[in-house]
C-alpha positions in Angstrom: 35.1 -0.5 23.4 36.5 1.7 20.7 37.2 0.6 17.4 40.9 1.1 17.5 40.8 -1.2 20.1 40.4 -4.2 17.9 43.3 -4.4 16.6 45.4 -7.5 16.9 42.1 -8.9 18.0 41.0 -11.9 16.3 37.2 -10.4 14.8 34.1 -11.7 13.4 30.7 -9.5 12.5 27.7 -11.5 13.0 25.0 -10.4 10.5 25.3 -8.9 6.7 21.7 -6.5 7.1 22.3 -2.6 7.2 23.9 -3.0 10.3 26.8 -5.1 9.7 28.0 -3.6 6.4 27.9 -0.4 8.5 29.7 -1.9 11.4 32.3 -3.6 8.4 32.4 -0.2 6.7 33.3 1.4 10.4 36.2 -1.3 11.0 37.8 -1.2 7.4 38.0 2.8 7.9 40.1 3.1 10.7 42.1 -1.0 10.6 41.6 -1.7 6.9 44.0 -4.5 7.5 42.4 -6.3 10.3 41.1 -9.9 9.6 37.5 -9.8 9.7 35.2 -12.9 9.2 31.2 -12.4 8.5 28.5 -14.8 9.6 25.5 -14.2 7.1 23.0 -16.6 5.2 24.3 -18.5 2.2 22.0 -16.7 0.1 24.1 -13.5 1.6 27.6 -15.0 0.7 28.1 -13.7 -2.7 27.1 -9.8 -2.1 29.1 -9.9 0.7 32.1 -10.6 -1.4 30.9 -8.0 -3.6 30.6 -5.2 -0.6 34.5 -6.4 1.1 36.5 -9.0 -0.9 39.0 -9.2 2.1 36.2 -11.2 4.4 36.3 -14.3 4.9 32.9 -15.5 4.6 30.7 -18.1 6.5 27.4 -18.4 5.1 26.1 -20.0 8.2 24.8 -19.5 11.5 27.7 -20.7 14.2 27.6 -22.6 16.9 29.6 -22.2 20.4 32.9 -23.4 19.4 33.1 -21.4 16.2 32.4 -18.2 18.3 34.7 -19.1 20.7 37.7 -19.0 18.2 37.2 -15.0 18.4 38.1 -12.3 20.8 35.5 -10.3 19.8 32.2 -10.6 17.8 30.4 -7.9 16.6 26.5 -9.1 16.4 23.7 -7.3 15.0 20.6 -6.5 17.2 18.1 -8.8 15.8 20.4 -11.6 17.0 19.5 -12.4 20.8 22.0 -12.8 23.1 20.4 -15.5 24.9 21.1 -18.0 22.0 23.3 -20.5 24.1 26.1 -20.4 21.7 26.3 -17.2 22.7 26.4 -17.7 26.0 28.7 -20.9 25.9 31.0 -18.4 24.1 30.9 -16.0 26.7 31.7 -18.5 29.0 34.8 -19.4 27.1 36.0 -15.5 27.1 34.7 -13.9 23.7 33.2 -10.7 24.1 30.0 -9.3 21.7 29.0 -6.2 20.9 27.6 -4.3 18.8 27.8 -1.3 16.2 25.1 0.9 18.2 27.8 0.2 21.6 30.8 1.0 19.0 29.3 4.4 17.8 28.4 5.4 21.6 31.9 4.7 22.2 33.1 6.9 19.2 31.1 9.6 20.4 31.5 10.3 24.2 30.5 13.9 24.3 27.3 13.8 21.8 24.4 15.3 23.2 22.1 12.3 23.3 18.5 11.6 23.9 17.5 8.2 23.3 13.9 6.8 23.1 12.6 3.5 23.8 9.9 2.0 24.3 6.7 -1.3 23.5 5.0 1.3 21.1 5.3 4.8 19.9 9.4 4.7 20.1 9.8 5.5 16.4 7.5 8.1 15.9 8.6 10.1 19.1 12.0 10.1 18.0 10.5 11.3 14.7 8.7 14.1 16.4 11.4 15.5 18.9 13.9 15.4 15.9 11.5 17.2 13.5 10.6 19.8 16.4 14.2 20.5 17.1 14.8 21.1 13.8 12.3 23.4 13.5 14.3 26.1 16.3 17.2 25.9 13.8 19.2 22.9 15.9 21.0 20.8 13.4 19.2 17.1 14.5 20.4 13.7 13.6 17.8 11.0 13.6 19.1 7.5 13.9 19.1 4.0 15.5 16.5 0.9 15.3 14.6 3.8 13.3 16.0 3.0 10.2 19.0 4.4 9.4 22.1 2.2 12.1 24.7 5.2 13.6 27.6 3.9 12.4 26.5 5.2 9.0 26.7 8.6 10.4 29.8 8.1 11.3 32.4 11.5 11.5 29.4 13.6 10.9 28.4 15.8 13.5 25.2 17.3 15.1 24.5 19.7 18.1 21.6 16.9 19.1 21.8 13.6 18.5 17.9 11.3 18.7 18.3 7.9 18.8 16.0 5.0 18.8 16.5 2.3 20.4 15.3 -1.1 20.5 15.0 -3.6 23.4 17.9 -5.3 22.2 19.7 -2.5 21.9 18.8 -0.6 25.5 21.8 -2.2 27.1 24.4 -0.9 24.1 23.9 2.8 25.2 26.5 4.6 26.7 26.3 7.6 29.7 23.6 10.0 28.0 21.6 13.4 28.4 18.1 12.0 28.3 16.4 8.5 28.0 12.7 8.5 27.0 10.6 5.3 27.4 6.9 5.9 26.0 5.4 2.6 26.9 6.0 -0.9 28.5 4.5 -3.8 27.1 5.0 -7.8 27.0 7.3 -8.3 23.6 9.4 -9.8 21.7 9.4 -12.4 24.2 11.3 -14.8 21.5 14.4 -13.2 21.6 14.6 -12.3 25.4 13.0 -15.5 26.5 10.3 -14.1 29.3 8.2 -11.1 30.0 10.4 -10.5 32.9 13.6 -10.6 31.1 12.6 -8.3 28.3 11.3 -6.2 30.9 14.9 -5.7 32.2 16.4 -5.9 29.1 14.2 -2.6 28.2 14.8 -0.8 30.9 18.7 -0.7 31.1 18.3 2.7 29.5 17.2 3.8 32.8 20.9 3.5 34.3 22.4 5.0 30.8 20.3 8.1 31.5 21.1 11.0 33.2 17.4 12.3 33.3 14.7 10.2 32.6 11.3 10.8 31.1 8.6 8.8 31.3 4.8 7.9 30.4 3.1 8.8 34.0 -0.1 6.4 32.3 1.6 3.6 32.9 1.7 2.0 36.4 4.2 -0.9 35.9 6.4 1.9 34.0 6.2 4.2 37.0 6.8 1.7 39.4 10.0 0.2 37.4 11.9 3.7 37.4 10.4 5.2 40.5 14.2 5.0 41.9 15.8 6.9 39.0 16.8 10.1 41.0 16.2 12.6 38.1 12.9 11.4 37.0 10.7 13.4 34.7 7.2 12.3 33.6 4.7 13.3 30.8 1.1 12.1 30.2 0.3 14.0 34.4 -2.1 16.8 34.6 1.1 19.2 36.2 3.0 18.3 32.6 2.5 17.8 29.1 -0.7 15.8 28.7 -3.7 15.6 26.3 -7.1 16.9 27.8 -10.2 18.4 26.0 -8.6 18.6 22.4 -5.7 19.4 23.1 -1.9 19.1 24.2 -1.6 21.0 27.3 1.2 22.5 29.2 -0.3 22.1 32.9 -3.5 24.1 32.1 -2.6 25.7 29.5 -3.1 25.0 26.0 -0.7 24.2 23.5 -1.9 22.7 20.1 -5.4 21.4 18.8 -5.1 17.6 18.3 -7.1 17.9 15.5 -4.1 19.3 13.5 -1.9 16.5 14.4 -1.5 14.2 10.8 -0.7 11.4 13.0 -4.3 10.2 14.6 -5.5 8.8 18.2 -4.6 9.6 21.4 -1.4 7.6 21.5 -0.3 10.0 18.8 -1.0 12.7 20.7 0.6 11.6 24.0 3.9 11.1 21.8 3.8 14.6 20.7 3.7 15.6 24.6 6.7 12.9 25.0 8.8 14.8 22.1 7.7 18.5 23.5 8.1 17.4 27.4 12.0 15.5 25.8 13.0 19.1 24.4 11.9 21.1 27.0 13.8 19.0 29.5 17.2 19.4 27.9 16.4 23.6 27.7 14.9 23.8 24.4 11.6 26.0 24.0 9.2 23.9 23.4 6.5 26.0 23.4 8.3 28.0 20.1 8.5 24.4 18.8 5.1 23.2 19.2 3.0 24.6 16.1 5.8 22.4 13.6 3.5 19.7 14.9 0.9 20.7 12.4 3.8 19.5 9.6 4.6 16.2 11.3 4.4 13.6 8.6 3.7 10.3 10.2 5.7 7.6 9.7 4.5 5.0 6.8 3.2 1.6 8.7 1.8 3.3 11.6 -1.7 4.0 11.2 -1.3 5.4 7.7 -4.2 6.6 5.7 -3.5 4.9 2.3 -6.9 6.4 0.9 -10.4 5.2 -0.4 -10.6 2.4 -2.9 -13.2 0.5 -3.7 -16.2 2.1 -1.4 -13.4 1.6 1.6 -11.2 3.8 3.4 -7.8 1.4 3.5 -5.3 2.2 6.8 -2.3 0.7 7.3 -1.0 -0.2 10.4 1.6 -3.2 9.8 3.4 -1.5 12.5 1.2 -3.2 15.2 3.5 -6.0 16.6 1.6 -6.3 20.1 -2.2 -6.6 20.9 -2.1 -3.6 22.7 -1.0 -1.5 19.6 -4.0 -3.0 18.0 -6.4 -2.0 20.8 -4.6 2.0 20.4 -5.4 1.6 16.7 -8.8 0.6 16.8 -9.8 3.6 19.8 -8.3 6.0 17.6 -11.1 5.1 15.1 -14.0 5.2 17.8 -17.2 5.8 15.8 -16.2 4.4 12.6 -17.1 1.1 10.5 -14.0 -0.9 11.2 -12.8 -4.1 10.0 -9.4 -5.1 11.6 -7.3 -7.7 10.4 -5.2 -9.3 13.1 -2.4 -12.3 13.7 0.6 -13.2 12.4 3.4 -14.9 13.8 2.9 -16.6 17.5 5.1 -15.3 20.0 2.8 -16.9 22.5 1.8 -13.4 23.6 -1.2 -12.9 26.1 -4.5 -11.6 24.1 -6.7 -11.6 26.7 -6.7 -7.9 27.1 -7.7 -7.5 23.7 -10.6 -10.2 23.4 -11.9 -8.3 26.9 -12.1 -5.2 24.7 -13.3 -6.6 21.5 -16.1 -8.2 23.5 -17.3 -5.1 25.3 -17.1 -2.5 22.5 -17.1 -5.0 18.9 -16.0 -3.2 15.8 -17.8 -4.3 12.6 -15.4 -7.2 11.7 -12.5 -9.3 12.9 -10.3 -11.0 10.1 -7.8 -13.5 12.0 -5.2 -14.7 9.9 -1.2 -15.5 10.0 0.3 -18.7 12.4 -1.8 -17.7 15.4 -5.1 -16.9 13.8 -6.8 -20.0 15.2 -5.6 -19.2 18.5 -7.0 -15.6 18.6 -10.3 -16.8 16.6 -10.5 -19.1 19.3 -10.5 -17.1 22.5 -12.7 -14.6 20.7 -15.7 -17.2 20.4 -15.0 -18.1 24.1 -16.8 -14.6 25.2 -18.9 -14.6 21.8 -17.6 -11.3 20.6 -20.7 -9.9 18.7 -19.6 -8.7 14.7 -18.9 -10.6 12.0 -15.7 -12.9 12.1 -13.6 -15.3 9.7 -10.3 -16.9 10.0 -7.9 -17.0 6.9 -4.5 -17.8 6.2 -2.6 -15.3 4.1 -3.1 -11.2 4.3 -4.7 -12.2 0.4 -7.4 -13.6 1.7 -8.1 -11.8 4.4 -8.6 -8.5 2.4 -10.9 -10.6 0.1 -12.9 -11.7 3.5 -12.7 -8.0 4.8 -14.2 -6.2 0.9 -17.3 -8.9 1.4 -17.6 -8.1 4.8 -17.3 -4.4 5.3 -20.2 -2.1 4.4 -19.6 0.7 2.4 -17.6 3.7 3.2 -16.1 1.6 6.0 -12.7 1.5 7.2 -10.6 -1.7 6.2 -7.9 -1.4 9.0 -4.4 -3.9 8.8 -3.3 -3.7 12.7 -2.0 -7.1 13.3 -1.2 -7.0 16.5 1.9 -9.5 15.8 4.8 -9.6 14.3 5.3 -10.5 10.5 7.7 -13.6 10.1 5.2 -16.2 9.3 4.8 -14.8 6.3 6.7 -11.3 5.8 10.3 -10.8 6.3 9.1 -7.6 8.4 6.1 -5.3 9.1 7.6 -3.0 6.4 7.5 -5.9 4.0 4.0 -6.1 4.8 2.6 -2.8 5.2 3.6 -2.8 1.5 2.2 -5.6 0.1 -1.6 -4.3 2.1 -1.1 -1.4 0.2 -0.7 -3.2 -3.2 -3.8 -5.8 -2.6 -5.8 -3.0 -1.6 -5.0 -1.2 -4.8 -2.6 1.9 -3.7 1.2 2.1 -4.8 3.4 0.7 -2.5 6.6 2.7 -3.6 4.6 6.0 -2.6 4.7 4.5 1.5 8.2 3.8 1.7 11.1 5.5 3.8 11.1 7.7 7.0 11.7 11.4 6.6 14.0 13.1 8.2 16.1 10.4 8.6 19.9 11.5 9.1 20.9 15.0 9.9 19.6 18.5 9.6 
């Protein structure tokens, strides 16, 4: 659906974050008449008068029938579409989308790869957009990344990366490339099961014309084996890390050790971004040394410094157990104390207590809504290191000071989302950064975000 084709269409935009004034700002451009009503929070209801005086505004979250009154409804992503309004709605004939499906729909002959994936989508997209900049392409960076496409809207770009969330997999138009880096049970609150999300993810595969994926992980292979233009990374034959290094096949390409973002998932990204260019015709090889100028993204495993006797590393990014586990190997050899938990999406940990009970690290600190749980199931195989549960991220970086020895690492990896506490990992991340003494302003914002 285009947006010209809402006129005469009875409207509503469903969410006031970055998103929906970009989707508002979209509509008034091109049907600056057109009724449009806004569902936001009350607390909302006042800028949003301030951003289009011509809304009408409900500062509320509404049910079936009041979703039914429109033709179309225009819903941000962090807004599931299994909520049974939604769906009673549908029932009744109203159709939702989205801005990310209204900017695909703008844009019919951008060149397009889009990346997904349980973990490392955000910096891969990062990394193939910072590589292909680096032969001279004019790049635009956009999506669940940060920065929603409908702000780039009438600017143009000879490639166009986009990051895209679970919720947002099914939005995506026909495209040149999809790129999943990992599959992993999430967000299982706003797709209801493991299995759904697992679909739900990979509806990218039919949007994608070639498909690249992480040949390390079985259920991933297995889930796209029918794709009939299938391309993998992470195999021996490919891009892959081995002895130090990315490697082309056998040969090598660039020294892991100059790689600014750290661990082997890091690494494997890069091979996703270099194996991504490379399989749309780029040189990748020429691209490869820009690798050593890759700024990693704040939140994800960020080295905030040493304070205190400690080296402090951020990692709010972790929203899954397994991100943890990735974030605790990439510090192999070290003092580490990890602070985990957060908000209970009923996710499975047992993978992670397995680990934590065969190779410790110095300290656990559980805090956040499921804290007891994970506490709990890590006493049942009497995990051997030093462990205290705690309420609030405070307290827990007051736990981990007394409990890590000097020139340790104090690592935040939660391993769960923030929103018993935090309004987001970002929200997070900076207040870590602040407790452990560092200036939060200095961590904020992606680079490279937009186009060039």
């Amino acid at each position: 659906m285009r947006i010209a084709e809402l006129a005469d269409r009875r409207v509503a935009v469903w969410g006031f974050g970055r998103e929906g004034r970009a989707t508002i700002a979209a509509v008034r451009e091109q049907l600056p008449h057109l009724p449009l009503t806004l569902y936001c929070s009350e607390s909302e209801i006042d800028a949003a008068h301030r951003f289009d005086n011509a809304l009408i505004v409900r500062g509320q979250e509404p049910d079936a029938i009041a979703l039914s009154v429109f033709d179309v409804v225009v819903k941000s992503p962090g807004i599931s579409a299994y909520k049974p309004a939604i769906l009673a709605a549908q029932a009744h004939g109203t159709q939702f989308t989205s801005g990310t499906a209204l900017w695909f729909a703008e844009n019919p002959g951008a060149h397009v790869i889009a990346v997904t994936g349980t973990k490392g989508k955000s910096t891969t997209s990062a990394m193939i957009a910072h590589l292909a900049r680096s032969l001279g392409v004019r790049t635009a960076l956009a999506g669940n990344i940060g920065l929603p496409l409908l702000e780039l809207r009438g600017q143009s770009a000879e490639l166009w990366v986009i990051e895209l969330s679970s919720f947002q997999t099914g939005e995506a138009a026909s495209l040149e490339l999809g790129v999943i880096t990992s599959l992993y049970e999430e967000h299982l609150d706003w797709h209801g099961s493991r299995e759904q999300y697992v679909i739900d993810k990979l509806r990218l595969v039919d949007a994608s014309r070639q498909l690249l994926v992480n040949a390390l992980q079985p259920v991933l292979m297995e889930r796209t084996q029918e794709h009939p233009h299938r391309l993998l990374f992470g195999q021996l034959s490919g891009w892959h890390v081995a002895d130090g290094f990315i490697r082309r096949g056998a040969d090598e390409v660039f020294p892991t050790a100059q790689l600014a973002a750290p661990g082997l998932h890091n690494a494997l990204n890069a091979c996703a971004a270099l194996a991504a260019l490379a399989d749309i015709g780029m040189d990748a090889l020429a691209a490869a040394p820009s690798l050593a100028n890759f700024l990693p993204l704040p939140h994800r495993l960020q080295p905030l410094g040493e304070r205190n006797g400690f080296h402090w590393i951020n990692d709010s990014i972790s929203t899954t157990p397994q991100a943890t586990l990735a974030a605790l190997e990439s510090l192999r050899g070290q003092s580490v104390t990890v602070l985990v938990g957060g908000y209970d999406r009923g996710v499975d940990w047992t993978a992670f207590v397995e680990a934590m009970s065969a190779t410790p690290p110095h300290a656990i600190i559980c805090m956040g809504s499921n804290g007891t749980r994970i506490e709990a199931a890590l006493r049942t195989v009497d995990v051997r290191c030093s462990m205290v549960r705690v309420d609030d991220l405070a307290t827990a970086i007051a736990e981990a000071e007394a409990r890590t020895s000097n020139g340790g690492v104090i690592l935040l990896s939660p391993g769960a989302p923030s929103f018993d506490q935090f309004q987001d990992y970002a929200e997070r991340g900076r207040r870590f950064t602040e407790l452990a003494g560092f200036d939060s302003v200095a961590i904020t914002g992606i680079d490279g975000l937009g186009i060039g």
